[in-house]
VEXVEX-63482 format. One line per 4 residues: their letters; for each residue x, y, z of C-alpha. Coordinates in steps of 0.2 Angstrom, whole numbers, plus 2048, in hexadecimal, padded with zeros to 3 digits. Each point is the difference from the previous one (the first is absolute). Layout:
// VEXVEX-63482
a = X Y Z; ... $
This chain:
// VEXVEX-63482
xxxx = 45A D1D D8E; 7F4 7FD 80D; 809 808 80C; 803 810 7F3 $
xxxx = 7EF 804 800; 7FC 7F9 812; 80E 80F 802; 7F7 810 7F5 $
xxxx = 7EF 7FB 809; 803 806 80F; 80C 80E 7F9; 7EE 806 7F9 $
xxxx = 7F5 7FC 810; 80C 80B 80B; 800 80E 7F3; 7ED 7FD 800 $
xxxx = 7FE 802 811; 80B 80E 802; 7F4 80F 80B; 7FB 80C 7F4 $
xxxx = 806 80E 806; 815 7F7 7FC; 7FC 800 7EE; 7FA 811 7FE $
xxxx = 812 801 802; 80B 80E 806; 808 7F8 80E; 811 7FF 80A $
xxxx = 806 7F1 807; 808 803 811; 801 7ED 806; 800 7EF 7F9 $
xxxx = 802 7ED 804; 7FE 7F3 7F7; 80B 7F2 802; 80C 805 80F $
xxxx = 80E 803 7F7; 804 80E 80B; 803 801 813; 7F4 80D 809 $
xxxx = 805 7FD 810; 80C 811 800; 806 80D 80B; 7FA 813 7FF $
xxxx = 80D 806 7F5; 7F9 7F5 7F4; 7EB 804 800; 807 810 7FF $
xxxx = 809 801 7F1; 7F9 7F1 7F7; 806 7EE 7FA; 7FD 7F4 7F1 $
xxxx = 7FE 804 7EE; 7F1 803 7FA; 7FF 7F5 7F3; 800 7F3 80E $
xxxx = 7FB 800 813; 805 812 807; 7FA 80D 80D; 7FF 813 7F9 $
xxxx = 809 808 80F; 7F6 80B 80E; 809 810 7FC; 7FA 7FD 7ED $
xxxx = 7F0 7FE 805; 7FF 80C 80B; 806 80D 7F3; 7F5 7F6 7F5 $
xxxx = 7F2 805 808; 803 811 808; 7FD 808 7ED; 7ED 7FC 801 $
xxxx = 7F1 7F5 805; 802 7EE 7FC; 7F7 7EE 800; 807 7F1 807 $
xxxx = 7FC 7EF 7F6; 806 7F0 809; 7FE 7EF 7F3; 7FF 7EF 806 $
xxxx = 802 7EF 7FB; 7FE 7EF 80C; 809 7F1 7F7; 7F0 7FA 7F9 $
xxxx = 7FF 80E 7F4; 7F6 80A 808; 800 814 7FF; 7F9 80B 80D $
xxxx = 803 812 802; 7FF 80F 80C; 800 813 7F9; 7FF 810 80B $
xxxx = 7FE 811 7FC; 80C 80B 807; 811 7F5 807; 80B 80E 809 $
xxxx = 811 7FA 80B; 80B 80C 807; 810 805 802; 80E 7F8 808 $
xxxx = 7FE 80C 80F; 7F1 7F5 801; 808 7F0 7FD; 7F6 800 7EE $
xxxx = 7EF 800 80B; 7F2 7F9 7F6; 7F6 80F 803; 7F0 7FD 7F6 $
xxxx = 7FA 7F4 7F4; 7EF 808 7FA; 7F0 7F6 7FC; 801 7ED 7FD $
xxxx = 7F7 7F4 7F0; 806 7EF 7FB; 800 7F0 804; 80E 7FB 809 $
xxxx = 7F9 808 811; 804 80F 809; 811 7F8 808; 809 80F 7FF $
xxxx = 7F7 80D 80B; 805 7FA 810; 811 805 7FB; 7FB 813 7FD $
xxxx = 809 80D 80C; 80E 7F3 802; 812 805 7FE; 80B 7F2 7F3 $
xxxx = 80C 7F3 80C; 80F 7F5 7FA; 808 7F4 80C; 80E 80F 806 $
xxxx = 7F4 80D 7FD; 7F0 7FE 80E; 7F4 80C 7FE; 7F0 805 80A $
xxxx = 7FE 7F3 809; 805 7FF 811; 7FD 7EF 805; 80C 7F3 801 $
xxxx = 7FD 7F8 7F2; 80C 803 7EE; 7F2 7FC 7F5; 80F 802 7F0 $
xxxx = 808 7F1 807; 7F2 7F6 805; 7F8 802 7F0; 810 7FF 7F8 $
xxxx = 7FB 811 7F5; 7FE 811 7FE; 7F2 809 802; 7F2 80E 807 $
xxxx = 7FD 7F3 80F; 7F1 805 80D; 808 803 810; 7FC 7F8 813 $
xxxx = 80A 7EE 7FB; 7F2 7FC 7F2; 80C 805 7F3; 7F1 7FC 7EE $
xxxx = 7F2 7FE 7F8; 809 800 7F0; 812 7FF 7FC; 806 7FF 7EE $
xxxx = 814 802 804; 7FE 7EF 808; 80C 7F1 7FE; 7FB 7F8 7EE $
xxxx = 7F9 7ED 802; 801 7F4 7F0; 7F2 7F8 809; 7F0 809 806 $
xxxx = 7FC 7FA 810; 80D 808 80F; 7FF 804 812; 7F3 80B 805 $
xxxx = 803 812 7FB; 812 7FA 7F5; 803 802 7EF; 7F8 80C 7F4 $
xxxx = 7F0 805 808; 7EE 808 7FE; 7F6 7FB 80C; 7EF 803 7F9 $
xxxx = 806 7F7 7EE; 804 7ED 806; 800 803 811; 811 7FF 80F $
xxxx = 809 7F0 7FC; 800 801 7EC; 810 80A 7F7; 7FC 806 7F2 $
xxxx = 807 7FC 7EC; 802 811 7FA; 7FC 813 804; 802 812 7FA $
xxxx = 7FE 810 807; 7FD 810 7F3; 7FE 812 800; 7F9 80C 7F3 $
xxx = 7FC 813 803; 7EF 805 804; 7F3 80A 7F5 $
């Protein structure tokens, strides 16, 4: 019984702490983890089309995303969770990625509010990477493989500052930069429990 209630207490503390802006509802989910369930360490063909179910752990696909996006102006809302319960979030205004002529570039991402920390921005501008797909950066380094991922990875060999695609950890201390990572929301050597990227149109 304990454990029942124990159970619905933090159901109603995560919805609690939910940002605002999520339960005004509206929104698209275009990625979620939660349990590492499914394997997002995948080649190009993959991120392009899309993988997972989403009932469950799953990627959108680029090419939806892209076509997603294309019709209008939209807002990106990335939701976090660390594995002591705690929610933390990063919302931007106006989330624009390209085409695959751009390799789904991460053209713009608009003004930032939340709590989670700005961890995305240094990615802007960057063209998307899998292991058989390096993009953009010239150096020597295949920031996929090395962060065993997928992802919009700075260029010049420093591969992230955030990386959600990461490999899923069952524990939340990793190796510095593994794992599913946001580097202003627990810092470089912590994985995180759950995450979930979503979309809704603009007004």
């Amino acid at each position: 019984m304990d454990q029942i209630v124990s159970s619905q207490t933090r159901q109603l503390e995560y919805i609690v702490n939910q940002p605002a802006v999520y339960r005004e509802g509206g929104w698209s989910t275009i990625q979620h983890r939660f349990d590492g369930s499914v394997n997002f360490f995948r080649n190009w063909t993959d991120y392009r089309d899309g993988f997972g179910e989403m009932r469950g752990e799953f990627w959108l696909g680029l090419e939806k995303l892209y076509q997603r996006l294309r019709t209008g102006p939209h807002e990106l809302l990335v939701v976090l969770e660390d594995f002591d319960g705690s929610v933390a979030y990063a919302h931007y205004g106006d989330f624009r990625v390209g085409s695959e002529g751009t390799k789904y570039a991460l053209k713009k991402l608009g003004e930032y509010s939340g709590t989670a920390g700005d961890s995305l921005r240094l990615h802007e501008h960057k063209p998307f990477s899998t292991y058989d797909a390096k993009n953009g950066d010239l150096s020597d380094v295949n920031c996929a493989t090395e962060h065993e991922g997928a992802w919009w990875f700075k260029t010049n060999g420093e591969c992230i500052f955030s990386h959600l695609n990461g490999k899923y950890s069952k524990k939340p201390l990793v190796a510095y930069e593994m794992g599913v990572h946001w580097h202003d929301f627990r810092g470089d050597r912590y994985s995180l429990k759950s995450c979930k990227m979503m979309i809704r149109r603009s007004n």
